[in-house]
C-alpha positions in Angstrom: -52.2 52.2 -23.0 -54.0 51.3 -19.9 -54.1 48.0 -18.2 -56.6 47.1 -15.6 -57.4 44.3 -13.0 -60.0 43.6 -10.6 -61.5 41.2 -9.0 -65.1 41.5 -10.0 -66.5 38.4 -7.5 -68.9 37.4 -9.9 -69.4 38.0 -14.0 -73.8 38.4 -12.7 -73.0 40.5 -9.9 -71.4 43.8 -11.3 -74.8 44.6 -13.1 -76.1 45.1 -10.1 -74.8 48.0 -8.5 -74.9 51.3 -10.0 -73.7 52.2 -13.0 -73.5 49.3 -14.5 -77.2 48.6 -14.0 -77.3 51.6 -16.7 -75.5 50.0 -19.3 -77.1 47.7 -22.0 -74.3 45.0 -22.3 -71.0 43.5 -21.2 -69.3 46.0 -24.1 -70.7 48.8 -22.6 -69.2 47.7 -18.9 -65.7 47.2 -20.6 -66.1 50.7 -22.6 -66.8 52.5 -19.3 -63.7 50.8 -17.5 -61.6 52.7 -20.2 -59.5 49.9 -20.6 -57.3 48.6 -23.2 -56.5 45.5 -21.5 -59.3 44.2 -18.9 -58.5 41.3 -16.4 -61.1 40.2 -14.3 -61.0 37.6 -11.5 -63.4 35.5 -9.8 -65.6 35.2 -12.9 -67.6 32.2 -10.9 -69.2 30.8 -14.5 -68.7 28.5 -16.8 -68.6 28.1 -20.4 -72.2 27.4 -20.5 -73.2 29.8 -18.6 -71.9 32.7 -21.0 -73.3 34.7 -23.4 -72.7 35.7 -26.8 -72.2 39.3 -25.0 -70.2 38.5 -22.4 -68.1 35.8 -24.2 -67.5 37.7 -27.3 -68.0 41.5 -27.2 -67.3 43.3 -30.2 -64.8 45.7 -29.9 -63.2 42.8 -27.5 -60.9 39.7 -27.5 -61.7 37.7 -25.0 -59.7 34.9 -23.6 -60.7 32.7 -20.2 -60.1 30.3 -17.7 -62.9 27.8 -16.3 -62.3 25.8 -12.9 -62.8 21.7 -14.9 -65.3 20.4 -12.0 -66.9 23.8 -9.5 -69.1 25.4 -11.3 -69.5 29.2 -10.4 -66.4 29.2 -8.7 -63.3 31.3 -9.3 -62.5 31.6 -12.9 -60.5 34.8 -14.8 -60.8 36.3 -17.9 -58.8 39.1 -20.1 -60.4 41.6 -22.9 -58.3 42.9 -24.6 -58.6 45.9 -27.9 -55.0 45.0 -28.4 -54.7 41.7 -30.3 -51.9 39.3 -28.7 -49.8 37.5 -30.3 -50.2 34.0 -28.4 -52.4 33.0 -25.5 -52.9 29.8 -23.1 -54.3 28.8 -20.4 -52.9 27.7 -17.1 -49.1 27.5 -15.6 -48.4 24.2 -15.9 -48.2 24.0 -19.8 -49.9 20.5 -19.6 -53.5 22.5 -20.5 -54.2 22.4 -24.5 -56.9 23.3 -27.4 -58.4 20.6 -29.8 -56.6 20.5 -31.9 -53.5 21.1 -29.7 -51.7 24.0 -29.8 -48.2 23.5 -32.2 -45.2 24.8 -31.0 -45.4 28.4 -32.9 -48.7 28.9 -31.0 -47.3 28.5 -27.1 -46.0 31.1 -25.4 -43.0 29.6 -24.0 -40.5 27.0 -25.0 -40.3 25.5 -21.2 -42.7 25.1 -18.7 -43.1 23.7 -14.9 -44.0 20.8 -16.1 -40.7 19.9 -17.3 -38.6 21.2 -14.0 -38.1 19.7 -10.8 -41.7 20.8 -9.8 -43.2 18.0 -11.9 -42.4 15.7 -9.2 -43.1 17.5 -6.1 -46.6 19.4 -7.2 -49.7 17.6 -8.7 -49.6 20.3 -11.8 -52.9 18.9 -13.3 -54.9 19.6 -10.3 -53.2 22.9 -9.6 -54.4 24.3 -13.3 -57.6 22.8 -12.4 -59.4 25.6 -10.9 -59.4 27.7 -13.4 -56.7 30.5 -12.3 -54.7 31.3 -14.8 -54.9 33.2 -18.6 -51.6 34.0 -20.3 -51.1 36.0 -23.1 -47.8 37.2 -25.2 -48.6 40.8 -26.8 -44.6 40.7 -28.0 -43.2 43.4 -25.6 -44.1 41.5 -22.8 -46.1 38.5 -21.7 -49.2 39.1 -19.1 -50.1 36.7 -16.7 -53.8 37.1 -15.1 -54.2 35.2 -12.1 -56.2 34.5 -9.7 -54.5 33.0 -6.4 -56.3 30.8 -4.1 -57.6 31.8 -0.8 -56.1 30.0 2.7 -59.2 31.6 4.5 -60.4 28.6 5.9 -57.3 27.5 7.2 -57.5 23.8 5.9 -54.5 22.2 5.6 -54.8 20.8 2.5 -55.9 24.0 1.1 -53.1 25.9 2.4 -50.4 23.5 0.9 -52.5 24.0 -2.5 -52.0 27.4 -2.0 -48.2 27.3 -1.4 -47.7 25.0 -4.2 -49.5 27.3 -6.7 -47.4 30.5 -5.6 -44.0 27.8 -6.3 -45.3 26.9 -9.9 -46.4 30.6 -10.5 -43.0 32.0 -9.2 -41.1 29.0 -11.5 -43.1 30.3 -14.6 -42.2 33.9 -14.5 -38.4 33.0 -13.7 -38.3 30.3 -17.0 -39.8 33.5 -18.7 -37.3 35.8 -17.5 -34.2 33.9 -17.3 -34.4 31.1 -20.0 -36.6 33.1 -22.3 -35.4 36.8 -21.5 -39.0 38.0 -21.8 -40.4 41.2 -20.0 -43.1 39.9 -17.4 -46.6 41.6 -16.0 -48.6 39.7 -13.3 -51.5 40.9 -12.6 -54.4 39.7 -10.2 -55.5 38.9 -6.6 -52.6 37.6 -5.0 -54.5 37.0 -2.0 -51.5 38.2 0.6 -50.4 41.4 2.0 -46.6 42.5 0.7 -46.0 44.7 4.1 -47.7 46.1 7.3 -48.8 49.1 5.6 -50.7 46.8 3.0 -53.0 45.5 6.8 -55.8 47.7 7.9 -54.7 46.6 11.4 -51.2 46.7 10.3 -50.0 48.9 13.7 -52.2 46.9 15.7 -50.8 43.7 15.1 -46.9 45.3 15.7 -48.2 46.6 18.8 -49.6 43.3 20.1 -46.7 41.8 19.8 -45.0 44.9 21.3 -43.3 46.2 18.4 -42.6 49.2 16.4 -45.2 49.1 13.6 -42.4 51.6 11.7 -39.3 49.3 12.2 -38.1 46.6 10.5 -38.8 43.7 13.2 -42.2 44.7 12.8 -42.3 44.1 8.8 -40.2 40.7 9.9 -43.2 39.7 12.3 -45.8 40.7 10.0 -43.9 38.2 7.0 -43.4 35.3 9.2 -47.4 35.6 10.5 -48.2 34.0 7.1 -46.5 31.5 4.4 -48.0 34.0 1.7 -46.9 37.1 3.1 -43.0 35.9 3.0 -43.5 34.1 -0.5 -44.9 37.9 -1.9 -42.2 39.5 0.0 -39.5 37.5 -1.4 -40.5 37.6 -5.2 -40.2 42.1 -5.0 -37.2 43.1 -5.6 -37.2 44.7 -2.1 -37.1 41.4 -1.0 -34.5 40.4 -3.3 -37.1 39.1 -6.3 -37.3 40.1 -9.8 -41.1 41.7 -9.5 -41.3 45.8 -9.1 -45.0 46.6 -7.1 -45.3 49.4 -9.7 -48.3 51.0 -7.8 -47.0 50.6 -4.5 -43.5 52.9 -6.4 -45.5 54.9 -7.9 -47.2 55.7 -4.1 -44.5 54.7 -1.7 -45.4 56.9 1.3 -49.2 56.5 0.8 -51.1 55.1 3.6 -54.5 53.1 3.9 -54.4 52.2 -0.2 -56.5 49.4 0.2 -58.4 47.1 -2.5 -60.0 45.1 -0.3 -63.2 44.9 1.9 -65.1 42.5 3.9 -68.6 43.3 2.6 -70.4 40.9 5.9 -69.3 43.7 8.6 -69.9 47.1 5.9 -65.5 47.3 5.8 -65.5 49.9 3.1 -67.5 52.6 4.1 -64.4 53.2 6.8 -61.4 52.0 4.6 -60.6 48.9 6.9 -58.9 46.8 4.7 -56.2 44.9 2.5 -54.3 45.3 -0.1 -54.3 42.1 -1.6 -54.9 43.0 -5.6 -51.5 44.2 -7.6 -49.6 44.6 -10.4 -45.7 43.5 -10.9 -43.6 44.1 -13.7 -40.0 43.2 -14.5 -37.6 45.9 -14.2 -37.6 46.5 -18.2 -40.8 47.8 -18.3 -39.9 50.9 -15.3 -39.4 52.9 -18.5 -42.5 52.3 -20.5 -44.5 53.0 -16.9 -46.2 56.4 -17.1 -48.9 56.4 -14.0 -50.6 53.5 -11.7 -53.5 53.5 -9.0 -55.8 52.4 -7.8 -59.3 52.9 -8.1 -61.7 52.7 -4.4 -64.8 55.0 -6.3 -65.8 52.0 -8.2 -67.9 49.8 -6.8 -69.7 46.4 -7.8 -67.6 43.8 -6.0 -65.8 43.6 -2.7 -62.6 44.3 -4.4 -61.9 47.4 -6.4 -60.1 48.1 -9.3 -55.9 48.8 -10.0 -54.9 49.8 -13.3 -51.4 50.9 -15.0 -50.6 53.2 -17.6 -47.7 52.3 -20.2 -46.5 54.3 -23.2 -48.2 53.6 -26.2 -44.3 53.1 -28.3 -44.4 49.6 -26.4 -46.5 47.8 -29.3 -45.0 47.4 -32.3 -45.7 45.0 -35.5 -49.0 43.9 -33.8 -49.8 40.8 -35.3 -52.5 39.7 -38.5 -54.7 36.8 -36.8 -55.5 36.3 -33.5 -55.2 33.1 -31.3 -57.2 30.4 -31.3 -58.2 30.5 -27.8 -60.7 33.4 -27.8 -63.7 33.0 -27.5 -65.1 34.4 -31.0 -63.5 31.3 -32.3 -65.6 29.1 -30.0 -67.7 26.6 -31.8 -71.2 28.3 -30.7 -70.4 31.2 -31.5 -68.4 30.7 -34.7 -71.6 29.7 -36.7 -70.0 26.2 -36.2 -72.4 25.1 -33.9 -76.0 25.4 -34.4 -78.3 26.3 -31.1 -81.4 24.7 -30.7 -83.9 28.2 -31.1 -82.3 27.3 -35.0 -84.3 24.2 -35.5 -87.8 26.2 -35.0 -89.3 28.3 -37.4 -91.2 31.5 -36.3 -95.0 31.6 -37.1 -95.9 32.9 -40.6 -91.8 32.5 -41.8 -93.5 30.1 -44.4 -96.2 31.7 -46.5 -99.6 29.4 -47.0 -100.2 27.3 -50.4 -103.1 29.2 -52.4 -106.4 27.0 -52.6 -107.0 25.6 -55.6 -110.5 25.8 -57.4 -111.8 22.5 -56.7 -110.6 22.8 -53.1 -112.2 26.4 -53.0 -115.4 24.5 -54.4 -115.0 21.8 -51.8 -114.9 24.4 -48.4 -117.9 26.4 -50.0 -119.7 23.0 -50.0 -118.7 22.1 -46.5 -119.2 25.6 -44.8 -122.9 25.6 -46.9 -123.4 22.0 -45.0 -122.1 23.2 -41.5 -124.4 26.4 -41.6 -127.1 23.8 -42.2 -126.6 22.2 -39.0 -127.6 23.6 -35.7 -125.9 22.6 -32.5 -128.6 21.5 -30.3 -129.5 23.5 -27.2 -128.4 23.1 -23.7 -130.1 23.3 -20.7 -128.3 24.3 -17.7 -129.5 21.0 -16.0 -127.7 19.0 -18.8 -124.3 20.6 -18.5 -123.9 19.7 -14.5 -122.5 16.8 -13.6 -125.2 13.7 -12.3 -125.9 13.6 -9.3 -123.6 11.7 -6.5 -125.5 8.6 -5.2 -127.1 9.0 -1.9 -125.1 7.5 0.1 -122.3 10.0 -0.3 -122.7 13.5 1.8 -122.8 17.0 0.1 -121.7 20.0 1.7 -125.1 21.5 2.5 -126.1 18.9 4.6 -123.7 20.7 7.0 -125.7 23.8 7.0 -129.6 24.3 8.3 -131.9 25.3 5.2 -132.7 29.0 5.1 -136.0 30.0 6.1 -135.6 33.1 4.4 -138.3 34.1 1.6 -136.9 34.5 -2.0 -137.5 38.1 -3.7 -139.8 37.6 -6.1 -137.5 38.8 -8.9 -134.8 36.5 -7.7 -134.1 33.6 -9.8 -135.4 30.4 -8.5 -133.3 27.3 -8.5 -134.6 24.3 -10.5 -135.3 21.1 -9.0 -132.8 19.6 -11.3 -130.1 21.6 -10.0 -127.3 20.4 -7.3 -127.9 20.5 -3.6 -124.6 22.7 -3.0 -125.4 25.0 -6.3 -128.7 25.6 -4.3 -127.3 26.5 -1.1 -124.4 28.7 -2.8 -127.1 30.5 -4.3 -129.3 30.8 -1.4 -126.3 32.1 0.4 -125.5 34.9 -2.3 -128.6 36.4 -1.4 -128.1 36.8 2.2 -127.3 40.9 3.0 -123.6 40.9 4.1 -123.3 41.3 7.8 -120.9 44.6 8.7 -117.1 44.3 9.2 -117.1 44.3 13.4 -115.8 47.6 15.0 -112.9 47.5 17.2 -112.7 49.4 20.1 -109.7 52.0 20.9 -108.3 49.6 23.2 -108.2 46.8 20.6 -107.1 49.1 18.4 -103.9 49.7 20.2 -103.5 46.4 21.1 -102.9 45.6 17.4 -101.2 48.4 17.2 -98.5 47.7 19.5 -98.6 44.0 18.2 -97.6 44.5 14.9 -95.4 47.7 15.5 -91.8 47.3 14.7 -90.1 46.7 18.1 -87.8 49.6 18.8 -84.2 49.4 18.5 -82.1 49.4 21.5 -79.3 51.6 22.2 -75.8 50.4 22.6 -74.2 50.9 25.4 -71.0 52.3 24.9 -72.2 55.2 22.4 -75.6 55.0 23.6 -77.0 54.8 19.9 -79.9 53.5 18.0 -78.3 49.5 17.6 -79.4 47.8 13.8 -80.5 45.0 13.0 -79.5 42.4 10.5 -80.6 38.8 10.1 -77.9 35.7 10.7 -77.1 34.4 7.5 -75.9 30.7 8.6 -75.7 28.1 10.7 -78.0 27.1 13.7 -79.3 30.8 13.9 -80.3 31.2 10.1 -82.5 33.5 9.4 -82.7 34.6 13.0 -82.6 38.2 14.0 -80.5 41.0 16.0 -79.0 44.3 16.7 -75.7 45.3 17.2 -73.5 48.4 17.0 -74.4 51.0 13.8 -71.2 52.3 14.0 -68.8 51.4 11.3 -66.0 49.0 11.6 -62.2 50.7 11.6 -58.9 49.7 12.7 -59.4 49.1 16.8 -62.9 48.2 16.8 -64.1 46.3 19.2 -64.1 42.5 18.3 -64.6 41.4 21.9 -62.7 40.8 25.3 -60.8 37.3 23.6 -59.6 38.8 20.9 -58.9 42.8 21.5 -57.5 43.9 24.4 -59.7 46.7 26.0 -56.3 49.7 25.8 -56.4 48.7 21.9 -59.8 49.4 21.2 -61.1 52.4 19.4 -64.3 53.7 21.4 -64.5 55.9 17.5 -66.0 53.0 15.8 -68.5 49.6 16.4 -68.4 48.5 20.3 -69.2 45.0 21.0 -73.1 45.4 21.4 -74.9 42.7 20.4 -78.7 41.2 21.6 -81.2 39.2 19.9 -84.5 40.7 18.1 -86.1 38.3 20.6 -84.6 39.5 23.8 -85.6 43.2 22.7 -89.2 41.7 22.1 -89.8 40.2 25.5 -88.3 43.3 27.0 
């Protein structure tokens, strides 16, 4: 039985990227992930916005997470062939169904909301971003997650961020030590668990002048971020419960990445993170038969990781499923009618048969009508009046033509508009010849509307590319820089690489504006 995660940055964007732009429907995606269990992250929709196809796929339970007030922001989901035996959303246990969920339904008997976090963490706004799908299948319980992203550095965001990994942390431990439940998390974890897990991993020891192999260089590299030290902490390495199964199954394996920064073209050369995991509980080490991860597909910025148990791990599965997935949803249950249901299609309902007298009665009337002519028209009668004097028409702009009329031409009545006149007069007029351009015109044009050349760079002495500025004050303005790719010592500039670090084997810090180029 396979399990798979990956964050798919968008439910619309996988279909376009090849092959899913092949496939019909979101049960033909799921097929081809050859998946029994499917967690995706960074849905960025809403309930709303989903499909009948996407929400409920046949073969398919579906079960998912909405963020309550950003639409098309973050968002997980889980399909699942194997049919659990509870689900919920969230890690707080505050989030409930209508009607709510009784106590046979949850998952757990304890939750963070009734520990010591309750007070410390605002656990309604952490589950309100839509992060988190649980699920009990009996041998274990799965937990999908999404974590947030400290990117942009805010403070506020960053304490959001701790206090989710604390609440997440606190779940799994009520699950393993109050509960005694086997455990798989699964999902971008958004941190790195060691140096090796850092495209510039070595670079970063060697900045701060250590040995990227030894253990002061690991310490560094935990202590640069909050995250990194929470992650390192919760593997057993680190003293934790959580196994990285794929990083065991792979311990000496460099550059396993699942992470790319698609702005700078990061994964044609392998520079990045891994950031996207799977952790189990020590229990489960002997159900695991194979994990890895999977950089050939592409359709999101992140790429798949998937784990492999023994099949003997289900047993009794259960009779219904929970009420959480989305077949049971009220539109599309047959619950709620859609709107396309309160229109009939043309010719649904067949047409009443005439009766005689009414038959007698149309005869009569269409006898009548073919009686009646409708009177003729003349074309002065169909044109508007006239406009008073006093109000200019456009051919009093123009001089008359002194032209003669050919004699088969047709002659405009005196009845007919002053402009109607002239447009016609006009028609008749041989069409003077397109004007011919000399050869030096013609290559002034030429060079004018040319594409301008692209400069060379000046460390490799290559053809630069150009790309167009995205945001900010420079939107939509244009330049070249460096084709090369990016890889681990490129060259980010004077401030922030020092010149013995950089890599002269990938991009050099080229850059000029399409306009400079132009002028040159």
């Amino acid at each position: 039985m396979r399990i798979l995660t990956w964050n798919i940055n968008g439910i619309r964007t996988i279909p376009q990227y090849h092959p899913w732009n092949t496939l019909k429907n979101q049960q033909a995606i799921l097929d081809y992930l050859n998946a029994d269990i499917i967690c995706f992250q960074e849905m960025k929709s809403s309930r709303k916005g989903l499909t009948k196809d996407i929400a409920a796929p046949n073969s398919y339970d579906a079960f998912f997470s909405f963020p309550a007030k950003k639409s098309g922001y973050s968002g997980v989901a889980t399909y699942t062939r194997v049919m659990p035996r509870k689900a919920e959303e969230g890690l707080s246990g505050l989030l409930d169904l209508k009607p709510p969920l009784t106590l046979s339904e949850r998952v757990s008997t304890a939750y963070p909301y009734q520990s010591h976090l309750a007070s410390e963490v605002n656990l309604p706004e952490l589950d309100n971003e839509g992060r988190v799908v649980v699920l009990d299948f009996g041998a274990f319980v799965l937990i999908n997650v999404y974590c947030p992203n400290d990117g942009t550095e805010a403070e506020d965001r960053i304490q959001y961020k701790i206090d989710f990994q604390h609440v997440l942390e606190e779940r799994v431990r009520t699950l393993i030590e109050v509960e005694e439940r086997q455990v798989i998390v699964v999902g971008d974890l958004n941190a790195c668990a060691a140096l090796v897990d850092h495209c510039e991993g070595p670079l970063l020891a060697k900045k701060l002048g250590l040995d990227s192999q030894g253990r002061e260089a690991e310490d560094a590299f935990w202590n640069e971020k909050q995250c990194r030290m929470w992650l390192r902490s919760w593997l057993v390495e680190g003293g934790g419960p959580m196994v990285d199964v794929v990083r065991r199954q792979w311990p000496d394996r460099k550059d396993m990445f699942t992470c790319w920064n698609t702005k700078i073209s990061a994964r044609a050369s392998n520079y990045g993170t891994r950031i996207d995991y799977i952790l189990v509980t020590p229990g489960l080490l002997p159900y695991v038969k194979h994990a890895d991860i999977q950089p050939e597909v592409k359709g999101s910025d992140h790429c798949p990781v998937f784990l492999d148990l023994d099949d003997s791990i289900f047993v009794d599965p259960p009779m219904t499923c929970p009420r959480m997935a989305a077949k049971f949803w009220d539109e599309f249950s047959g619950k709620q009618r859609v709107l396309g249901d309160f229109f009939g299609k043309k010719g649904d309902e067949p047409k009443p048969k005439a009766s005689s007298s009414q038959s007698k009665l149309s005869s009569s009337q269409s006898k009548e009508t073919n009686k009646r002519k409708a009177p003729e028209t003349t074309p002065s009668a169909s044109k508007k009046t006239k406009q008073a004097p006093s109000q200019g028409k456009i051919s009093s702009f123009f001089n008359n033509s002194t032209k003669a009329t050919p004699p088969n031409a047709e002659s405009p009545d005196e009845d007919d508009d002053a402009d109607y006149r002239l447009a016609l007069e006009l028609s008749r007029q041989p069409s003077s010849p397109p004007p011919v351009l000399d050869r030096q015109s013609s290559k002034q044009w030429k060079s004018l509307l040319a594409p301008v050349p692209p400069p060379r760079c000046t460390v490799h002495n290559e053809p630069a590319k150009e790309l167009t500025t995205k945001q900010g004050v420079n939107k939509g303005k244009m330049f070249f820089i460096c084709s090369r790719p990016v890889g681990p010592g490129y060259d980010k500039g004077r401030e922030e690489r020092a010149r013995a670090d950089v890599n002269p084997e990938y991009r050099c810090n080229f850059f000029k504006w399409s306009s400079d180029v132009r002028r040159e």
